[in-house]
N, C-alpha and C positions, 0 to 999 in steps of 0.2 A: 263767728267762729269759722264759719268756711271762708272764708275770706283768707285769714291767716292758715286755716290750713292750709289751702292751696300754695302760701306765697313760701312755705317751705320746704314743700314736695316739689319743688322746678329745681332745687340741689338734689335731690335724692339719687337722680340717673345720671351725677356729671361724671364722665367718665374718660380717663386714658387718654390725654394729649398727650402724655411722654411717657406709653405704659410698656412698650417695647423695645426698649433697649436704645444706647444712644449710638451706636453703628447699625444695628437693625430698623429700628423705629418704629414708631408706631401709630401709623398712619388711621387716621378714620377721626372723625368728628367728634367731638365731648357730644353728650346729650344732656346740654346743660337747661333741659327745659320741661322737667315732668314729664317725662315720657311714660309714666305710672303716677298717677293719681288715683284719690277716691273719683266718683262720677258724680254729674251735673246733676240739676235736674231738666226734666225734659223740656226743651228749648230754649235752655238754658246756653248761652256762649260763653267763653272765656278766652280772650288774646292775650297772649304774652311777650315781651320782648327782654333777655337779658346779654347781659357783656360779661365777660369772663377773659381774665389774665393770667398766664403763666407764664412762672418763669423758674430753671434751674441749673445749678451751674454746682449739683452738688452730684459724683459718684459712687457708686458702691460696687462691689465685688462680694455677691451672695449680700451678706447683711455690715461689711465693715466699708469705713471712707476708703476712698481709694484715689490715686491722681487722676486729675482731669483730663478728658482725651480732648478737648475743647474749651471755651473761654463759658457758653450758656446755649441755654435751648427757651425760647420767648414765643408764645404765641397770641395774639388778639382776637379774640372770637364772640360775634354776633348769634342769636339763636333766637328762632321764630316759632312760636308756636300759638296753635290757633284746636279750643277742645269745643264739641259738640253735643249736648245729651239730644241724643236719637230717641230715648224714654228714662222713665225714670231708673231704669238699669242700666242700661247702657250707653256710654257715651263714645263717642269717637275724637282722636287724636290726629293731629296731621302737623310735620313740625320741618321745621332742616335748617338750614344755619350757612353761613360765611367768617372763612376767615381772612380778615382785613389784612394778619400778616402771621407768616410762621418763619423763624428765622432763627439759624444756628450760627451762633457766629465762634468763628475761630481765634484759635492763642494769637494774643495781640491785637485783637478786632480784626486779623486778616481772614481773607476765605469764608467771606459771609455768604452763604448762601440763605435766600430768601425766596417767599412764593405766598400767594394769596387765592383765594378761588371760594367758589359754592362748594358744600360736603355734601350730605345724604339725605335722602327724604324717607322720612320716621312717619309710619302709617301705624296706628296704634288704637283698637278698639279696647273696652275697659267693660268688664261686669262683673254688677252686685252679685254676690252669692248670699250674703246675709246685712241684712242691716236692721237695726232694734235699738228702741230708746226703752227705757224702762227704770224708774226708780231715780231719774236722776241719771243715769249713767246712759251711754251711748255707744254701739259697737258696732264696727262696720269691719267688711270682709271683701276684697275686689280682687277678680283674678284676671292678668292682661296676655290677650297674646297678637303681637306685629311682626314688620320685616322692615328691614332699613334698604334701602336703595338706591346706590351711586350715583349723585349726578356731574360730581366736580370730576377731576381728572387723578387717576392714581401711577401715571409713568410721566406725567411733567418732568423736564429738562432744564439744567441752566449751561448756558454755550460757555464755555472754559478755553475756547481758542478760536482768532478765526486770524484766518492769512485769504491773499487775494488770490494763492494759488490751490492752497489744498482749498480755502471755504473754510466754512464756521464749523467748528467741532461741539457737540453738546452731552453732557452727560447726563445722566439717569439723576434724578437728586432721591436722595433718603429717604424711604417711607414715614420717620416721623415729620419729612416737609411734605409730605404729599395734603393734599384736601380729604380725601379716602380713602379706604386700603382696597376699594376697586371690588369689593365682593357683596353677594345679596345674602343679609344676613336677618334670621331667625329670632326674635326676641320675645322673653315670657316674663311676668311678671307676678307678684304678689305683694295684698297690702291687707294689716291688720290694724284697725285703728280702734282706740280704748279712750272714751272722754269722759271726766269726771264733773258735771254741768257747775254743780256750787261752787266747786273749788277750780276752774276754770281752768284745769290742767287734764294735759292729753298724753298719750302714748303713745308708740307706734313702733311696729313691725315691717318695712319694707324686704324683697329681694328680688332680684333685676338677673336673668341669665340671657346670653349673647351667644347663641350658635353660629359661627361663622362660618362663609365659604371660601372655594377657592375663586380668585381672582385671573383676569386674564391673562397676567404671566404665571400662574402656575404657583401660586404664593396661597396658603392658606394664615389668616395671623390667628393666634390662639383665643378660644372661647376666653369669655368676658362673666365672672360671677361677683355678684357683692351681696351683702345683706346689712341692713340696717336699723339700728335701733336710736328712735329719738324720745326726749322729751319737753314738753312745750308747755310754757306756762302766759297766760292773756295778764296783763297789767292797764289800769287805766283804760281797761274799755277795749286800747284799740292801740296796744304796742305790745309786742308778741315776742319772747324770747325763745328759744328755741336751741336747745344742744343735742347733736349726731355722734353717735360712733359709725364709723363703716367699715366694715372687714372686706376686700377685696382680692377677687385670685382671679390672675391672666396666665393662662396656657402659652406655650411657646408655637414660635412659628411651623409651620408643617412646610414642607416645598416635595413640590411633585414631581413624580419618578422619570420626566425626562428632561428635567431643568442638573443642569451642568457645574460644577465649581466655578468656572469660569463665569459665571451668570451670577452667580451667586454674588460674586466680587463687585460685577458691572451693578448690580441691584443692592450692594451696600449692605449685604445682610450676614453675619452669623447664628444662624440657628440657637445655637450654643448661649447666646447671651440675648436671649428673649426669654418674655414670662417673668411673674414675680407674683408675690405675695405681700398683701399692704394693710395697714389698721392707720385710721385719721379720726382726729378731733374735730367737729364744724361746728363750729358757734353761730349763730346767725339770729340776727333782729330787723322786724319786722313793725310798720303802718299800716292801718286800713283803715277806709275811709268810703262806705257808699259804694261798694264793689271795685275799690281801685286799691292794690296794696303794692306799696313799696319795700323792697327788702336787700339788707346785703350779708355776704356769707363770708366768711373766709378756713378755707382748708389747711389745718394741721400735721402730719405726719407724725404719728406715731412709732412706729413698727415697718422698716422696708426689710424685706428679703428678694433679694434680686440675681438672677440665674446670669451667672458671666459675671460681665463687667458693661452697666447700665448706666444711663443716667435716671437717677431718681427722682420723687418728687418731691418739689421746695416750697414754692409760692404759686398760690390759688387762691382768687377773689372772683366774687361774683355779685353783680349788682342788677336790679330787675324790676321792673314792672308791669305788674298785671290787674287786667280790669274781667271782671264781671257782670254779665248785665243777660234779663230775658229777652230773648228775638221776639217771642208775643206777649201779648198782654190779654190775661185770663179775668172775664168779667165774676165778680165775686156772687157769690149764692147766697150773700145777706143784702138784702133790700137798704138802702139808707135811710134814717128814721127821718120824718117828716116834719118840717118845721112848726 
């Protein structure tokens, strides 16, 4: 059972590749890798690695279709994570990701702008407040709190002209192409989990919030809220079905009091058409096998409400593997009977 629990709490926190606006953007890393889970047990490891794709090329204005200001917005994203039990409460988290490509390409396939790089390093400790078996049934209670951390680059350039007398000209590209949105940000977490042992069906309560900063140009992008309700049923042992609702709300950008209109332009952004409000469908099935579980997920869109005129979200897949295993090996306190 922990097996498959884990393998679909690594969707729980994916979050915001295209959550701010398609002329604003919305730069920062999905954390497409548990960044909230239950905890281990103590020395206990768990490495994970998943791939995650997006893609959309759909618009909205507040909550109706609207025309396209571009042809699509595509991203490719690796995600590493590596969790810790410190004791049997506490485990620790350490995670961060690359992406292989983010790339908005323009009406006609022209004006592709493209970029690839490392995002943020996710520090994420996790503890038990309650956990109880009893009667058959199973309850756990974990509350998380970390910081995320810039490492990729959030004012990346692509050169738009170069003459042999003026020189190469380069411009600011988009925050949703950037790696990061460049800020040290704040992150809390809670998880309720309800397991039913006979009937081999679970429940769960997730909620993930994202206090953000301001970043070095003076760019704050709006807090990050979701909450999440699943239900998961075990088939055959050891293939794991699993359905999410997520309810999701992104705050709008903030920009500091001596950043300029003129800035504003050069950095691609209107305020005005960031932030939104989202509800998604996640089906997802799952293997496990001996501490190693294989899973893939794919995201729905239910319900967009989007401030301005955004791009939304279309297509999300996510595919993953994660293993489990103890770092020691604890000699047993029953004698082996003697031949």
């Amino acid at each position: 059972m922990r097996f498959l629990l884990i393998s679909f709490f690594t969707l729980i926190f994916s979050t915001y590749v295209f959550s701010q606006g398609c002329c604003s953007g919305g730069a920062g890393s999905p954390i497409a890798g548990g960044a909230a889970t239950g905890v281990l047990q103590e020395n206990q490891m768990e490495v994970s690695i998943n791939y995650q794709y997006n893609k959309s090329n759909k618009f909205f204005t507040e909550n109706r279709d609207t025309t396209s200001l571009f042809n699509n917005l595509n991203s490719d994203y690796l995600f590493f994570r590596v969790d810790y039990g410190l004791s049997k409460k506490l485990t620790l988290s350490v995670a961060s990701g690359y992406f292989l490509d983010k790339s908005k390409i323009g009406k006609d396939n022209a004006d592709t702008i493209s970029s690839n790089g490392v995002g943020d390093l996710i520090i994420f400790p996790r503890y038990s407040i309650y956990n109880k078996t009893a009667n058959f049934k199973h309850t756990a209670v974990v509350l998380g709190l970390g910081f995320k951390i810039p490492l990729g680059s959030h004012n990346d350039s692509t050169l738009v002209y170069s003459d042999e007398w003026i020189g190469d000209i380069y411009s600011l590209n988009p925050p949703m192409l950037q790696a990061t949105n460049g800020s040290n940000d704040f992150m809390f977490t809670s998880f309720l989990f309800r397991e039913y042992q006979k009937s081999k069906l679970r429940f769960f309560i997730s909620s993930l919030y994202v206090k953000k900063g301001f970043n070095s140009l003076g760019i704050k992008y709006g807090d990050y809220t979701s909450v999440s309700f699943f239900a998961s049923k075990t088939f055959f042992y050891r293939w794991g079905v699993t359905t999410q609702i997520k309810a999701e709300n992104i705050g709008q950008i903030k920009i500091a009091n001596n950043i300029q209109e003129r800035e504003l332009l050069e950095y691609h952004i209107d305020p005005e058409s960031t932030g939104s409000k989202k509800w998604f469908f996640i089906p997802q099935l799952s293997y496990s096998q001996n501490g190693l579980t294989v899973f893939a997920a794919y995201e729905i869109p239910l319900y967009q409400y989007l401030n301005g005129t955004q791009v939304g979200s279309q297509y999300q897949f996510t595919v993953g593997v994660n293993y489990r295993f103890l770092t020691k090996e604890y000699e047993s306190d029953i004698l082996p009977l003697s031949k």
